[in-house]
C-alpha positions as CSV (number, residue, x, y, z in Angstrom):
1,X,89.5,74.3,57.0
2,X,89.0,74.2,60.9
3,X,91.8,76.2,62.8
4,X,94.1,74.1,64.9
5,X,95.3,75.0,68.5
6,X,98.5,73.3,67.2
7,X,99.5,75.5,64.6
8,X,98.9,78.7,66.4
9,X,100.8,77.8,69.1
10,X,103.6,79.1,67.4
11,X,102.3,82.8,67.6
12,X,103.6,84.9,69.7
13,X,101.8,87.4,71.7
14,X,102.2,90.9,70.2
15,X,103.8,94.3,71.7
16,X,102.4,97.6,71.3
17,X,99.3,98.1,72.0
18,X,97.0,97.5,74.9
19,X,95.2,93.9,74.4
20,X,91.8,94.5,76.4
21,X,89.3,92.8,76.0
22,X,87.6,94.1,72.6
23,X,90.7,95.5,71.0
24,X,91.1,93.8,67.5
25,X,93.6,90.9,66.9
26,X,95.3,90.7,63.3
27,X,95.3,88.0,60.9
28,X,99.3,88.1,60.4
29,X,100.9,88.3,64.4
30,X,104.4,88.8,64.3
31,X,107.3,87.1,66.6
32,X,108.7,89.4,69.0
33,X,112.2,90.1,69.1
34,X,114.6,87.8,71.3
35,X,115.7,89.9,74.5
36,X,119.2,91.2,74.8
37,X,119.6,89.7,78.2
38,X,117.0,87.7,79.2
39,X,118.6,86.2,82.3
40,X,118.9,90.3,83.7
41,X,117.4,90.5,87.1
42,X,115.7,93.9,86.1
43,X,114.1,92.0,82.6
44,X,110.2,92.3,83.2
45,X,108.4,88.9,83.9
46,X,106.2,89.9,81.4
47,X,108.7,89.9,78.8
48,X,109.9,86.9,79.1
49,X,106.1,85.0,79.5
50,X,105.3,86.6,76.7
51,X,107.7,85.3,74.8
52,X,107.0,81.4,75.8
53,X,104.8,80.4,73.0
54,X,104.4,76.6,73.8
55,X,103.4,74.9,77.7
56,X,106.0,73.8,79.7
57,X,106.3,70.2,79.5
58,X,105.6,69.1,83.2
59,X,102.8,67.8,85.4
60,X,100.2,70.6,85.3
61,X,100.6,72.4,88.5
62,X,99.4,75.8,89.1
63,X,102.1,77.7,91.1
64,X,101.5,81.1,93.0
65,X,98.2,83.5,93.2
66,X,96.2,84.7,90.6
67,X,98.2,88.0,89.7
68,X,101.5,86.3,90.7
69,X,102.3,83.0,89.5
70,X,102.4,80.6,86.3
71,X,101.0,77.3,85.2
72,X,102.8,73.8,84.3
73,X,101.6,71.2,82.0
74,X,98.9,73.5,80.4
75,X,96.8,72.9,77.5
76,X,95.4,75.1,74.8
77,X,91.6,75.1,74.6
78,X,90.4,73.6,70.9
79,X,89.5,76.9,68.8
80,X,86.7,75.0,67.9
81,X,83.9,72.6,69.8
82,X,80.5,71.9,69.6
83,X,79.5,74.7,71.7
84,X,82.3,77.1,71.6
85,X,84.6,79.1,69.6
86,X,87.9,80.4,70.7
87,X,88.1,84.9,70.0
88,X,91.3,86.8,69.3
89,X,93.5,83.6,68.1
90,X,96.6,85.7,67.5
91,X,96.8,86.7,71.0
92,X,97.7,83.1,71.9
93,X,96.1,83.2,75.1
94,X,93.4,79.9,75.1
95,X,95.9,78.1,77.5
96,X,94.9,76.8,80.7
97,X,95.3,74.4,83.6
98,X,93.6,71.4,82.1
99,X,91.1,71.7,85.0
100,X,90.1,75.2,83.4
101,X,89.9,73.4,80.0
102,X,87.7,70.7,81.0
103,X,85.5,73.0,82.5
104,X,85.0,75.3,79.8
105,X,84.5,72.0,77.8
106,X,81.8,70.6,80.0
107,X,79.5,74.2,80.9
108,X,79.7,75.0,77.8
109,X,77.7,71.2,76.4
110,X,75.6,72.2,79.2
111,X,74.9,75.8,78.1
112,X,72.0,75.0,75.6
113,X,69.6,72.9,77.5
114,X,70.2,74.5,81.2
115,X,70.7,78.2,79.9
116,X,69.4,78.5,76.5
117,X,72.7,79.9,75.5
118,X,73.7,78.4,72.0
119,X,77.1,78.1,73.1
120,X,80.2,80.1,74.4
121,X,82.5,83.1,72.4
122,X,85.5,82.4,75.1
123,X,88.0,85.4,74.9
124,X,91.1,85.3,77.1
125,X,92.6,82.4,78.9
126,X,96.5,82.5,80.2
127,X,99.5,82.4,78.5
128,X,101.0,78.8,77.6
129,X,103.1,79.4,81.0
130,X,100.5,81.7,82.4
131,X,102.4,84.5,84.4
132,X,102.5,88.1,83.7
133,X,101.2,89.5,80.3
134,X,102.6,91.8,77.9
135,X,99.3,93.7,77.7
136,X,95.9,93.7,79.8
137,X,95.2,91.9,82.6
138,X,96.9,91.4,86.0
139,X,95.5,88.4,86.5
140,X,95.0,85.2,84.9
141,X,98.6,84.0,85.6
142,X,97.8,80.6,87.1
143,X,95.8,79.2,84.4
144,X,92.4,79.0,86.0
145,X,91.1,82.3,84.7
146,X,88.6,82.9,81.3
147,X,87.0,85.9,79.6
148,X,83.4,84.1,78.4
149,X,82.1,86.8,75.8
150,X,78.6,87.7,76.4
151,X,77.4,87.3,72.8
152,X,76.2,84.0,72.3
153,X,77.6,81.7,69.9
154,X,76.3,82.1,66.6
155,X,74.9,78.9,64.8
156,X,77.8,78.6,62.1
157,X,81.8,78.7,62.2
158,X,83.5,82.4,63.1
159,X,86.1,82.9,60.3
160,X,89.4,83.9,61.3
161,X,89.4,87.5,60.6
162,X,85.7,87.5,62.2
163,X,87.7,86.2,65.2
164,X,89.9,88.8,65.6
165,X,88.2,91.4,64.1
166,X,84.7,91.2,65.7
167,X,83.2,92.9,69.3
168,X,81.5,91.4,71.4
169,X,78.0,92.7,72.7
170,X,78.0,95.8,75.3
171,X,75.1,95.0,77.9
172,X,75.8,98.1,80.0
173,X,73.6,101.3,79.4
174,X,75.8,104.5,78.1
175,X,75.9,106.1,82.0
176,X,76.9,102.7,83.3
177,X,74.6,102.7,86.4
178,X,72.5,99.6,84.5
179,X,72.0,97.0,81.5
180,X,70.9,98.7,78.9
181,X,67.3,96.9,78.5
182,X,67.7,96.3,74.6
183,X,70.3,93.8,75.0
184,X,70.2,92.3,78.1
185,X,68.6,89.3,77.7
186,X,67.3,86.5,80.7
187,X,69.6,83.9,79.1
188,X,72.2,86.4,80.5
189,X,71.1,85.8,83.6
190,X,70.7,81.5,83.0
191,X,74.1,80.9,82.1
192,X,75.8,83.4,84.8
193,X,73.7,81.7,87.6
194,X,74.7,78.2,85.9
195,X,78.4,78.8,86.1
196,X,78.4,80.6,89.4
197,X,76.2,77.2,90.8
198,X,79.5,75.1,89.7
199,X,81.5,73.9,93.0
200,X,84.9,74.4,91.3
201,X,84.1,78.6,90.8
202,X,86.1,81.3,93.0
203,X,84.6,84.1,91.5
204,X,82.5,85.4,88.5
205,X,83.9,89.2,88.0
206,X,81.4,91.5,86.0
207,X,80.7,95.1,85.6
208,X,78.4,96.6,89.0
209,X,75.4,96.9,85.7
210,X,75.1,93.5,85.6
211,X,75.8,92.7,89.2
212,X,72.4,94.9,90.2
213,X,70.8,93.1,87.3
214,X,71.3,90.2,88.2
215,X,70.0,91.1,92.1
216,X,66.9,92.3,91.0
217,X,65.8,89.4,88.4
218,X,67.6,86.5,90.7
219,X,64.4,85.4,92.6
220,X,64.5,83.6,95.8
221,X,67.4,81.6,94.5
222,X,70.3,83.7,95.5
223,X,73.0,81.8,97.5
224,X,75.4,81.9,94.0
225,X,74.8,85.7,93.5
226,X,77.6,85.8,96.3
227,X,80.4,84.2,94.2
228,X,79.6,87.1,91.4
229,X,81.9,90.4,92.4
230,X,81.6,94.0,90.8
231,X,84.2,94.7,89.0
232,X,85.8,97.8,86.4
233,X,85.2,97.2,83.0
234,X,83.5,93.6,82.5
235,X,80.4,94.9,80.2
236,X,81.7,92.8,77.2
237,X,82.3,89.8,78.8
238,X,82.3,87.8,82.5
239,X,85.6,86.7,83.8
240,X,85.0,83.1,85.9
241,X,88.0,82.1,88.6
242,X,88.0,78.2,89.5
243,X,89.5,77.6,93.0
244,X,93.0,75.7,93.2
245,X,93.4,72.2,92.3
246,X,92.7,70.0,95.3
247,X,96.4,68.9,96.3
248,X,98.4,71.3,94.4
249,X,99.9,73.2,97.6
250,X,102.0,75.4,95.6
251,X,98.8,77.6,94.3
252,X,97.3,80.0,96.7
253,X,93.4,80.5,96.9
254,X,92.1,83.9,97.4
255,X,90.0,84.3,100.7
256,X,86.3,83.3,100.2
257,X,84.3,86.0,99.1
258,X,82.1,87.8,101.7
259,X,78.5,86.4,102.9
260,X,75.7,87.4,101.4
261,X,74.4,87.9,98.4
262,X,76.5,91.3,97.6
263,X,73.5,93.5,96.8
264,X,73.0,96.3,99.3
265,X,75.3,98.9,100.4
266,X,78.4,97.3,99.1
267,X,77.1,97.5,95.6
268,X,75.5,101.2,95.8
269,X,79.5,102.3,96.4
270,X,80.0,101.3,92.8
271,X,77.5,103.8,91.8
272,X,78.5,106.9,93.5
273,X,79.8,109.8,91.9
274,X,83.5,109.4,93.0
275,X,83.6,105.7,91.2
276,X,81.7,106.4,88.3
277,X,83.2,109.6,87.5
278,X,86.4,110.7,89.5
279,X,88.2,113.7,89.6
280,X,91.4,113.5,88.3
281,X,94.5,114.0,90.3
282,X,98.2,114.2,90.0
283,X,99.7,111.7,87.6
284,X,101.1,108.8,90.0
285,X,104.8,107.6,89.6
286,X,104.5,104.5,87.8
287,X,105.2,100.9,89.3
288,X,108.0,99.2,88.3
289,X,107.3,96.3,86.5
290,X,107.2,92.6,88.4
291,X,110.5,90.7,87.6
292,X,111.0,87.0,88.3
293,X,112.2,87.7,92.0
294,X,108.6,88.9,92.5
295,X,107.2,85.5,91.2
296,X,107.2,81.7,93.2
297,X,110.9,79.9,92.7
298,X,109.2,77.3,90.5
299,X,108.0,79.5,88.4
300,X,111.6,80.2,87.1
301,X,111.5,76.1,86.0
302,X,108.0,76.4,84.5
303,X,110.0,79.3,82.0
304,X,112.8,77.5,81.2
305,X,111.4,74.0,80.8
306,X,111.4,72.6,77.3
């Protein structure tokens, strides 16, 4: 029976343990507990997006930055198309703007013929009201960010417990100064180059491995190598940004990335010896987690609307 977006929209997103981007779902998520107090001023913004386990009914509208705002209006991603499958269900995060959606939707038919990638493993999205998340990233609180796996799709249906259980595919050699060579593959280069080629992308985030990969095999075609940023961690998956919705004022692009292609010295920094392996220091006093006040005013409607 094919999974339905509907029926686990209901599942909340759980508590306890880190959710990157390879730890393992479960196959029976559990509802958190209400909040005491949720109107407290001191409650954590994540606490209470995590909590919203349906969209807020309203004209989609992203409101606020990438690591600082929430969506309106957003839609869940089918777990299941023609060329995609939807990871980690009982996370609940395969929301987005419907611009994000619609993308995903469209590169993804296009995958096959212009990549030779069978189709797209697509990990997170935002929460069904985007903002901060109980777990894992900082970003993807506007509802315009997605984790694309960097296995390709296999050629039958994922079954649920595959879904959560499953890794995806490490391209980054073991000293993480390159791809390891027995999995990276030239389609890994097709569809990256494909996405990073489509007007509504920011920014492709993935790990500085496959950034210098990607330099040296990119060939004389390089004006889209600019849009794809080193980043920590990424060697499971690539993290694509669209830009803000032409005439939705209230979301706030990032600056353009820098000129250039991004392959000479600002790359080598991610390979010196104080990035890949730094000294530890003194433990640093922990940051107080964001609360509403540090969110846009809207975003206060987007969590109490129905």
């Amino acid at each position: 029976m094919p999974i339905r977006a509907s029926a686990l929209a209901v599942l909340a997103v759980l508590a306890g343990s880190a959710a990157h981007a390879q730890d393992r779902g479960t196959l029976t998520p559990k509802p958190l507990p209400p909040l005491a107090n949720p109107d407290d001023p001191a409650t954590p913004a994540k606490a209470l997006f995590g909590r919203a386990v349906t969209p807020a009914a309203l004209a989609p509208q992203a409101i606020g930055s990438y690591a600082r705002g929430c969506v309106a209006g957003a839609e869940a991603l089918p777990v299941d198309g023609a060329n995609w499958q939807v990871m980690r269900l009982s996370r609940n995060r395969m929301w987005g703007h419907p611009r994000l959606v619609a993308f995903l939707e469209r590169i993804a038919a296009k995958a096959p013929e212009r990549a030779g990638w069978p189709g797209l493993l697509v990990g997170d999205m935002s929460q069904p009201r985007g903002g901060p998340m109980l777990t894992g990233h900082a970003s993807h609180q506007l509802g315009l960010d997605a984790d694309v796996w960097l296995t390709p799709m296999p050629d039958r249906r994922l079954t649920r417990a595959e879904r959560e259980e499953m890794s995806a595919t490490n391209v980054v050699r073991a000293d993480r100064r390159d791809i390891d060579p027995a999995v990276w593959q030239p389609a890994h280069l097709r569809l990256i180059r494909m996405v990073a080629k489509e007007s509504e992308v920011a920014r492709i985030f993935v790990n500085p491995a496959i950034k210098l990969a990607l330099c040296r095999e990119a060939g004389g075609d390089r004006g889209w190598l600019t849009k794809v940023r080193p980043m920590y961690g990424h060697n499971y998956h690539f993290h694509i940004r669209l830009d803000c919705p032409a005439g939705e004022h209230a979301c706030k692009d990032q600056d353009p990335p820098p000129t250039g292609d991004g392959c000479g010295g600002e790359l080598d920094y991610w390979f010196s010896d104080a990035v890949l392996n730094p000294r530890p220091g003194p433990p640093g006093k922990p940051r107080p987690p964001m609360t509403m006040a540090g969110l846009p005013d809207a975003c206060r409607t987007v969590l109490k609307a129905r």
